[in-house]
ZADO-1210 file (C-alpha; in nm, 4 decimals, padded with zeros to 6 digits):
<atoms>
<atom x="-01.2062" y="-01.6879" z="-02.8302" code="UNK" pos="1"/>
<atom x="-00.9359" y="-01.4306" z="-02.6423" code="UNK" pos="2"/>
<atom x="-00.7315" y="-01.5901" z="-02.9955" code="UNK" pos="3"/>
<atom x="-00.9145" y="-01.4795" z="-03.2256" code="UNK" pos="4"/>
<atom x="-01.0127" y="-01.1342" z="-03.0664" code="UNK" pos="5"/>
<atom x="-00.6256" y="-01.0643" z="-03.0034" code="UNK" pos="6"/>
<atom x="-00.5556" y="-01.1598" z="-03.3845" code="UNK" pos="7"/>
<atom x="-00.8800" y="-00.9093" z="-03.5128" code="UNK" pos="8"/>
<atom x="-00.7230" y="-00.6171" z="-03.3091" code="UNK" pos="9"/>
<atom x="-00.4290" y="-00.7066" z="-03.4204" code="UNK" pos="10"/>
<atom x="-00.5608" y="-00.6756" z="-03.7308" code="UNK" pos="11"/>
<atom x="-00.7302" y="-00.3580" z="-03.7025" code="UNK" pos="12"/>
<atom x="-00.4410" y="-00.2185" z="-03.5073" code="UNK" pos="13"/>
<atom x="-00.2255" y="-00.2776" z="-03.8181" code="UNK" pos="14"/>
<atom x="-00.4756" y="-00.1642" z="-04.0235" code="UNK" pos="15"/>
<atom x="-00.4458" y="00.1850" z="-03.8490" code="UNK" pos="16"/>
<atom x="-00.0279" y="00.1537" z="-03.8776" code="UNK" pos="17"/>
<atom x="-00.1094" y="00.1507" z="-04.2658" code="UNK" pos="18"/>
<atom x="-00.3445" y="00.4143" z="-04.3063" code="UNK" pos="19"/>
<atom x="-00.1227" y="00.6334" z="-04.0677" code="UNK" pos="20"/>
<atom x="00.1912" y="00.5881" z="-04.2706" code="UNK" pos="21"/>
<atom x="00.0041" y="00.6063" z="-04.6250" code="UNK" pos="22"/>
<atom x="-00.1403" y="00.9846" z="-04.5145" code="UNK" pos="23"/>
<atom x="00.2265" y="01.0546" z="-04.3799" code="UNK" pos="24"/>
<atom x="00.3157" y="00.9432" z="-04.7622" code="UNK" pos="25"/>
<atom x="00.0808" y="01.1190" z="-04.9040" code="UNK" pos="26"/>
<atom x="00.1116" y="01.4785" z="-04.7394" code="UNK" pos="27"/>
<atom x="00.5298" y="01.4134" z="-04.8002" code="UNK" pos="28"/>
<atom x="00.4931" y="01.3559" z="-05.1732" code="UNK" pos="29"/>
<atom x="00.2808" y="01.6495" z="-05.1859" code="UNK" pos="30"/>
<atom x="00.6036" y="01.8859" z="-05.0605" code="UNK" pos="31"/>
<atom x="00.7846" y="01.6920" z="-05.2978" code="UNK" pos="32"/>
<atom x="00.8210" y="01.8467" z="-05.6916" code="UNK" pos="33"/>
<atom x="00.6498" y="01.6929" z="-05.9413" code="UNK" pos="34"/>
<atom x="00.7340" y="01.6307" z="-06.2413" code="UNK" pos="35"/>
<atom x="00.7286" y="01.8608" z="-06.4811" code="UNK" pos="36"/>
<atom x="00.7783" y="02.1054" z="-06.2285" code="UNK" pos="37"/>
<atom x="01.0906" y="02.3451" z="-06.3698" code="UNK" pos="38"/>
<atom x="01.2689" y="02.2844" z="-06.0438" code="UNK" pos="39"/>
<atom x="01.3372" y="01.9092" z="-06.1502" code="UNK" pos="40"/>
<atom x="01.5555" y="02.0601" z="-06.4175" code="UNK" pos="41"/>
<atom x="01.7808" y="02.3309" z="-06.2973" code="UNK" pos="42"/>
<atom x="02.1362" y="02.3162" z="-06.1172" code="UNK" pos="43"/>
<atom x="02.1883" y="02.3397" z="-05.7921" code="UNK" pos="44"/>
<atom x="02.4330" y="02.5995" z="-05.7124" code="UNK" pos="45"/>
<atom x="02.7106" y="02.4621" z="-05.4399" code="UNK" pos="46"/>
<atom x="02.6842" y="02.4884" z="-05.0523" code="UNK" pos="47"/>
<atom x="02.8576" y="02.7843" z="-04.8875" code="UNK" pos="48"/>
<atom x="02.6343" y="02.8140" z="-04.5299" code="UNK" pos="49"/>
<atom x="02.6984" y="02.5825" z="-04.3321" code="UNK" pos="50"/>
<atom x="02.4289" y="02.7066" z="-04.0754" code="UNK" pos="51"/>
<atom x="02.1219" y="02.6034" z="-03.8725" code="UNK" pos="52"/>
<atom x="01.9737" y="02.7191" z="-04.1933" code="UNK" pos="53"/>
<atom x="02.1089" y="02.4171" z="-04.4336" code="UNK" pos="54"/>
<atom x="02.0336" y="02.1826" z="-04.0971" code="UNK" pos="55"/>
<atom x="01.6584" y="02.2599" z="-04.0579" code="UNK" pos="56"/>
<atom x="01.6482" y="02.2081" z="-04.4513" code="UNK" pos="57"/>
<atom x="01.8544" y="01.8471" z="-04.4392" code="UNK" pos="58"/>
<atom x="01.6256" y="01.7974" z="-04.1694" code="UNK" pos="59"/>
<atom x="01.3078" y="01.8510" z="-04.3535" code="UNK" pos="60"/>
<atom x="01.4515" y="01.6598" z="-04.6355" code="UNK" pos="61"/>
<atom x="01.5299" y="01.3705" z="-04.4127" code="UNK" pos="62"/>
<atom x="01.1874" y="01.3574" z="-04.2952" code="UNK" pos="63"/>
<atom x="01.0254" y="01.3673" z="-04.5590" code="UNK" pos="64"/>
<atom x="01.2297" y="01.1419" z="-04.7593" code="UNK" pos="65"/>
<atom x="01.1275" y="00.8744" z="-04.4439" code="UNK" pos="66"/>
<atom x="00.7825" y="00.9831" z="-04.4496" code="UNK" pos="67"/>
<atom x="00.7546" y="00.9170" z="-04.8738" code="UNK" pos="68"/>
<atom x="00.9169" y="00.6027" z="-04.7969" code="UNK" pos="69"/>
<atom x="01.1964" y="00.6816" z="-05.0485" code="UNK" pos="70"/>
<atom x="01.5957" y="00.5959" z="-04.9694" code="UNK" pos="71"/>
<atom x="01.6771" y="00.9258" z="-05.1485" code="UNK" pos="72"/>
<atom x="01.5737" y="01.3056" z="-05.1220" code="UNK" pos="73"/>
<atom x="01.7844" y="01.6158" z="-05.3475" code="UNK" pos="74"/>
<atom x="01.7182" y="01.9681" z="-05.2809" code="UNK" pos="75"/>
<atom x="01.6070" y="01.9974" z="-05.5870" code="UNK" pos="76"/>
<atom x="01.2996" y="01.8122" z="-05.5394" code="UNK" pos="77"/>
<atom x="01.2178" y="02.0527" z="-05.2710" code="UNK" pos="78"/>
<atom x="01.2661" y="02.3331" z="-05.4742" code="UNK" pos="79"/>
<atom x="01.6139" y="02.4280" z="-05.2990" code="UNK" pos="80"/>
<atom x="01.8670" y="02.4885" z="-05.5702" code="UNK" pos="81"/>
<atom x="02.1580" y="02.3897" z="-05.3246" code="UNK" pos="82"/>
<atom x="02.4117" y="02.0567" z="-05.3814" code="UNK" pos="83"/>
<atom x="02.2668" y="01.8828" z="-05.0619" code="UNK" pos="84"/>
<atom x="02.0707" y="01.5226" z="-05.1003" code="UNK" pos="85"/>
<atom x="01.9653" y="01.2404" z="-04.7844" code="UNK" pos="86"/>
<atom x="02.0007" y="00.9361" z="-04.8489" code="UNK" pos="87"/>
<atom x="02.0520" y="00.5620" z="-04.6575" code="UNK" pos="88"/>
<atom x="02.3882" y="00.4769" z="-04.7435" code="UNK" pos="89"/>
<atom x="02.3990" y="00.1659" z="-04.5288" code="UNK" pos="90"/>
<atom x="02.2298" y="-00.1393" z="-04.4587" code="UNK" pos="91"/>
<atom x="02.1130" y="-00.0065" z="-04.0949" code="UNK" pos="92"/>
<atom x="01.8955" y="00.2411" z="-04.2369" code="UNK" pos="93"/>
<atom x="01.9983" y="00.5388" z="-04.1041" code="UNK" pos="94"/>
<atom x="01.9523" y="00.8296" z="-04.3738" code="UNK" pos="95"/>
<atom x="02.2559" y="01.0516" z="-04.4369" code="UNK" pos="96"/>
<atom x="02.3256" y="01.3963" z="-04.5479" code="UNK" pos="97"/>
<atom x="02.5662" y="01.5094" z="-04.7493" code="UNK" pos="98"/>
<atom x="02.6444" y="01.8583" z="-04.9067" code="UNK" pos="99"/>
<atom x="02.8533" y="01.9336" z="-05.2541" code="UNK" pos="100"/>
<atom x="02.8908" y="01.5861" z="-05.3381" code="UNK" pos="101"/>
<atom x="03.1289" y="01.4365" z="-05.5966" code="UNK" pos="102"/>
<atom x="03.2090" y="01.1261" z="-05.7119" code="UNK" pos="103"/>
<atom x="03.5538" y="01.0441" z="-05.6733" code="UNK" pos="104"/>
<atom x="03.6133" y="00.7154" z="-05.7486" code="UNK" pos="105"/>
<atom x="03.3749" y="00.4877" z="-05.9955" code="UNK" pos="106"/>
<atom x="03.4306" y="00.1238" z="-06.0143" code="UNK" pos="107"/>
<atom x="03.4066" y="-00.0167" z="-06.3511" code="UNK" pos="108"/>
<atom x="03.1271" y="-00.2673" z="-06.3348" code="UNK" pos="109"/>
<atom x="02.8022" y="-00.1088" z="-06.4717" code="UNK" pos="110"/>
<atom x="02.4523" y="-00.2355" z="-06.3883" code="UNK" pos="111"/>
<atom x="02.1500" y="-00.1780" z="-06.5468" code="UNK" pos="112"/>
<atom x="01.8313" y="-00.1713" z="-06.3023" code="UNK" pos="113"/>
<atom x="01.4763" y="-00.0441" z="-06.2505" code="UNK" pos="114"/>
<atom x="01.4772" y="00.2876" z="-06.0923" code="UNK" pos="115"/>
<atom x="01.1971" y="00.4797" z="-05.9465" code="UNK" pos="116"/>
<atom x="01.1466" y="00.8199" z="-05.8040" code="UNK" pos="117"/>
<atom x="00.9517" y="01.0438" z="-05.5645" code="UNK" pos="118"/>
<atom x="00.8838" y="01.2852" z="-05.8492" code="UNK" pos="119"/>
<atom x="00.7581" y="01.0953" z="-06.1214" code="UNK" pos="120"/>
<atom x="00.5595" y="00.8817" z="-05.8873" code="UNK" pos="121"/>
<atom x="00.4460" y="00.5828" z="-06.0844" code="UNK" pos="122"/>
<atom x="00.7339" y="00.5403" z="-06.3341" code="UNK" pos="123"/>
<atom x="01.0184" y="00.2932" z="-06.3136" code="UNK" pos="124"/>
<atom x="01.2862" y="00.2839" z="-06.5673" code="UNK" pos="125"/>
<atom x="01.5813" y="00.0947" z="-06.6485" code="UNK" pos="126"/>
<atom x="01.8845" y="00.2948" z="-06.6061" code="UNK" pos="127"/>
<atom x="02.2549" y="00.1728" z="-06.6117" code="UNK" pos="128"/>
<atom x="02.4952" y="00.2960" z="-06.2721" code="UNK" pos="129"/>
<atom x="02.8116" y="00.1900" z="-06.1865" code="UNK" pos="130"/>
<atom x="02.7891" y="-00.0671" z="-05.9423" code="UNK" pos="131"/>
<atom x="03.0530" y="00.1184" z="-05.6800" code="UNK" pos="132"/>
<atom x="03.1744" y="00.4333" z="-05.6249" code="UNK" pos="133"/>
<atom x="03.3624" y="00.6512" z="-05.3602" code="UNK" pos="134"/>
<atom x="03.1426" y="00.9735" z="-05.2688" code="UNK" pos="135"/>
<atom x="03.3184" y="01.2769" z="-05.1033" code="UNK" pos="136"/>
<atom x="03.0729" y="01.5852" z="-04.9748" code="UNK" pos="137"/>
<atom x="03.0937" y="01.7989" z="-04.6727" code="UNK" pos="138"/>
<atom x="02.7947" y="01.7007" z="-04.3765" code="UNK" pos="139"/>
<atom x="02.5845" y="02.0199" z="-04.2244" code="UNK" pos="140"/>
<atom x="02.8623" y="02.1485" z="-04.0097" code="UNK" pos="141"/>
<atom x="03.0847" y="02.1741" z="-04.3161" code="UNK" pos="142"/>
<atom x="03.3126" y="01.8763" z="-04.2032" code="UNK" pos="143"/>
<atom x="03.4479" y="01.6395" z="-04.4635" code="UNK" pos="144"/>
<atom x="03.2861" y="01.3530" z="-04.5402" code="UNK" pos="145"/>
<atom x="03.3173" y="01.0027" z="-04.7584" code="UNK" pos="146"/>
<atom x="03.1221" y="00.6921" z="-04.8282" code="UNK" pos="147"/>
<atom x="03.2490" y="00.3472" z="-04.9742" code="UNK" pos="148"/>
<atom x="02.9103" y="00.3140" z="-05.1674" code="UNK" pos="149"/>
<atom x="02.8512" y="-00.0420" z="-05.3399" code="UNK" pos="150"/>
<atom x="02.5099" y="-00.1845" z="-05.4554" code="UNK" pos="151"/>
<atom x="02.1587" y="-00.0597" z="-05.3651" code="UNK" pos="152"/>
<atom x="02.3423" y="00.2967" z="-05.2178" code="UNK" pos="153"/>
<atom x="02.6246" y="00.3433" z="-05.4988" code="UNK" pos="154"/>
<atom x="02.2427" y="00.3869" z="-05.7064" code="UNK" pos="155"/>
<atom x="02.0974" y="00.5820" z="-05.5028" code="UNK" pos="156"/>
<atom x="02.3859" y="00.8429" z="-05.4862" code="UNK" pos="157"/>
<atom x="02.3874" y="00.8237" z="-05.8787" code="UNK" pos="158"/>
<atom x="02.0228" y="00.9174" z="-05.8721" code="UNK" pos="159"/>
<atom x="02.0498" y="01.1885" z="-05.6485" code="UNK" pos="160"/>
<atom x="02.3645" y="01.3863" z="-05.7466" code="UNK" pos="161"/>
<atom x="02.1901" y="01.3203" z="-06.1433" code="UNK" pos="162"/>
<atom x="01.8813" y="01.5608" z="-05.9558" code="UNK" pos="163"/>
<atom x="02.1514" y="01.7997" z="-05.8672" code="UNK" pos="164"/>
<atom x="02.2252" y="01.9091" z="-06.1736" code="UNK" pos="165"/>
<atom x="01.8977" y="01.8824" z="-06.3683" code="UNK" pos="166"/>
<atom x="01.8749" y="01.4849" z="-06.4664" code="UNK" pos="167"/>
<atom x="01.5963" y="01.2771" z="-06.4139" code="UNK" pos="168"/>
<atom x="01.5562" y="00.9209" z="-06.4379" code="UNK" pos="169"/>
<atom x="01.3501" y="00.9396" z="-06.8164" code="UNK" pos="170"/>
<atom x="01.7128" y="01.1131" z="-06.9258" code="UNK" pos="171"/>
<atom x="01.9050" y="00.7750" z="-06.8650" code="UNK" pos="172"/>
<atom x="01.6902" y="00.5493" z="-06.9728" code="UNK" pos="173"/>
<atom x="01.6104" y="00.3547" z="-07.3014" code="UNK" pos="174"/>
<atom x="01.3865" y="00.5422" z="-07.5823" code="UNK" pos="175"/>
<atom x="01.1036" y="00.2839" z="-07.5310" code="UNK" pos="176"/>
<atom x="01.0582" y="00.3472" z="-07.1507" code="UNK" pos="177"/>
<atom x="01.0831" y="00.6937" z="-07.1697" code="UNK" pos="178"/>
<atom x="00.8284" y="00.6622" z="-07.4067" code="UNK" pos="179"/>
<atom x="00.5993" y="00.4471" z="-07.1643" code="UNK" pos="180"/>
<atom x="00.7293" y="00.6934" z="-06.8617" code="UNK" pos="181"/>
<atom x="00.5757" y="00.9791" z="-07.0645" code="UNK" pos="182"/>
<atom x="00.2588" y="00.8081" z="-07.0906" code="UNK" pos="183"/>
<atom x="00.2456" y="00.7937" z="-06.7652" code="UNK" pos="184"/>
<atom x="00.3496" y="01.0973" z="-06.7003" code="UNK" pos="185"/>
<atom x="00.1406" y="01.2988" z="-06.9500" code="UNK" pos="186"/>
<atom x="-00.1355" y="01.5041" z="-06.8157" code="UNK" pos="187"/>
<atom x="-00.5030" y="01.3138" z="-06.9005" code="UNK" pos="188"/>
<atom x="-00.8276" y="01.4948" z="-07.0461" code="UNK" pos="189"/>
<atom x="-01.0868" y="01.3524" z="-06.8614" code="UNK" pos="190"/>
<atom x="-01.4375" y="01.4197" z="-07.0197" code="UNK" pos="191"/>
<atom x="-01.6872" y="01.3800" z="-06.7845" code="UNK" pos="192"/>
</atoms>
């Protein structure tokens, strides 16, 4: 009997986890653009303050990038025109920051995978990235800073310096699912 009661409050105490964390998603994709909001598609202008302003904002960003459950966050998403994105780079999880990033090395190889995003919540899209790259940025205190990106993270970087300067997801992808992205996207008359 003690069993089975320990595995029903287990239960119900995982049942709490999950409604916790899907109202923290919630209220974070709420802070996050939409699309077609006009933000999506503008250019961020580079980072020249490297001041507890720009950290309270990657902070924010990093939050609420955890919070949406996403592995990427631009600026641009939270209406800050500035080149600064979050992101995991690694395998350990731990989100990054990284200010007027550049690529400066692509590998060759080129991959073509679904791709999602935190502002056009329900779409997924093939888009083609190369496979590794070399990004080079500055962190919050204006240091230098570089990443060996291959896989899962070389993507994600892609993704988010493509939000830096305007490009979403539906831009890269084939003419068919944009099409079906639209339809998802597109506003719906409901007549009630």
């Amino acid at each position: 009997m003690g069993e089975v009661h320990g595995e029903i409050r287990d239960e119900e105490l995982e049942a709490e986890r999950d409604a916790e964390r899907d109202a923290r998603r919630r209220l974070a994709l709420a802070q996050i653009r939409q699309y077609p909001d006009a933000a999506l598609r503008m250019k961020a202008k580079p980072v020249e303050a490297f001041d507890d302003d720009l950290r309270r904002l990657a902070e924010r960003m990093t939050a609420l990038m955890v919070d949406a459950l996403g592995v990427g966050l631009a600026a641009t998403q939270v209406g800050i025109l500035q080149r600064l994105f979050v992101f995991v780079p690694g395998t350990d999880g731990e989100p990054a920051v990284i200010a007027n990033p550049v690529i400066t090395v692509s590998g060759d190889e080129v991959e073509t995978d679904d791709e999602g995003c935190l502002s056009l919540q329900g779409v997924l899209a093939p888009v083609a990235r190369a496979v590794s790259l070399r990004l080079d940025g500055k962190d919050v205190n204006g240091n230098d800073v570089s990443y060996e990106l291959e896989g899962y993270p070389a993507r994600t970087a892609q993704h988010e310096l493509d939000h830096l300067d305007g490009v979403l997801i539906i831009d890269r992808t084939t003419p068919e699912a944009r099409r079906e992205a639209m339809a998802v996207l597109r506003p719906r008359v409901v007549i009630g």
